[in-house]
C-alpha positions in Angstrom: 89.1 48.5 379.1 87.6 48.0 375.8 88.4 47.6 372.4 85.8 48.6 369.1 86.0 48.1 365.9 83.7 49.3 363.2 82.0 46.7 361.8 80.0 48.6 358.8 81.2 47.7 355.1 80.7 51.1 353.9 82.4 53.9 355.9 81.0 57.3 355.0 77.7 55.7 353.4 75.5 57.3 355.3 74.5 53.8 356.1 73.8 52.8 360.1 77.2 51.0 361.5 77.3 48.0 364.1 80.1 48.2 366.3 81.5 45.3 368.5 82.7 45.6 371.7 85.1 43.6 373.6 85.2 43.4 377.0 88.5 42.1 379.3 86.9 39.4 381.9 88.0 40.6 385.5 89.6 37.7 387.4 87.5 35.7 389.4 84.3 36.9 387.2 81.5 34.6 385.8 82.3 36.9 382.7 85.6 34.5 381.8 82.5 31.6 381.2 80.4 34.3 378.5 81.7 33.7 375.1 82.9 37.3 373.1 80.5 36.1 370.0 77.1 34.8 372.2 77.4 38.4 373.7 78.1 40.3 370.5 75.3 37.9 368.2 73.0 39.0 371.5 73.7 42.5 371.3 72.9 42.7 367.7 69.6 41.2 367.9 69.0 43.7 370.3 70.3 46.8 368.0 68.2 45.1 364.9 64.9 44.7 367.7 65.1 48.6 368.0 64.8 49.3 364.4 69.0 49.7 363.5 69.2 53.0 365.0 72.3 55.2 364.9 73.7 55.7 368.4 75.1 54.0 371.5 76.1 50.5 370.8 77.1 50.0 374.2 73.4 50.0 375.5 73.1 46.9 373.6 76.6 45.1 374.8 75.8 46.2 378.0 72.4 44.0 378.3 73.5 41.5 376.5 76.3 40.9 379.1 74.3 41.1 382.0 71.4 39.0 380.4 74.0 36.1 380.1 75.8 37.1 383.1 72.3 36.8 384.7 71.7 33.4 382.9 75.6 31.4 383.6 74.9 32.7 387.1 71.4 31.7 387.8 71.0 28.5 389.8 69.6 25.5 387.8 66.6 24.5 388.5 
């Protein structure tokens, strides 16, 4: 389950809007250890590194999840 909410200052501006996505850890996850805003400040970089474009923000949630999924369950070296 998710939960959105627009996150653009100017509804109906034309103007390209960032929304933020919130996913519900499942129990026994690594996903309980990602913080909600090192996944969403992730995902932005990502949406700002492909120019702001006007589409799926999930794409970039998505990846940033599994980049620091990836990362919290790496082993340390």
């Amino acid at each position: 389950m998710k939960k959105h909410a627009n996150a653009s200052g100017n509804p109906g501006s034309g103007a390209a809007t960032a929304v933020a996505f919130e996913s519900v850890p499942e129990t026994g996850s690594n996903s309980a250890a990602i913080e909600h805003e090192d996944i969403a400040r992730l995902a932005y970089s990502y949406w700002e590194t492909r120019g702001c474009p006007f589409g799926s923000p999930e794409e970039d949630w998505f990846r940033a999840e599994m980049e620091l999924l990836r990362q919290t369950s790496a082993p340390a070296t």
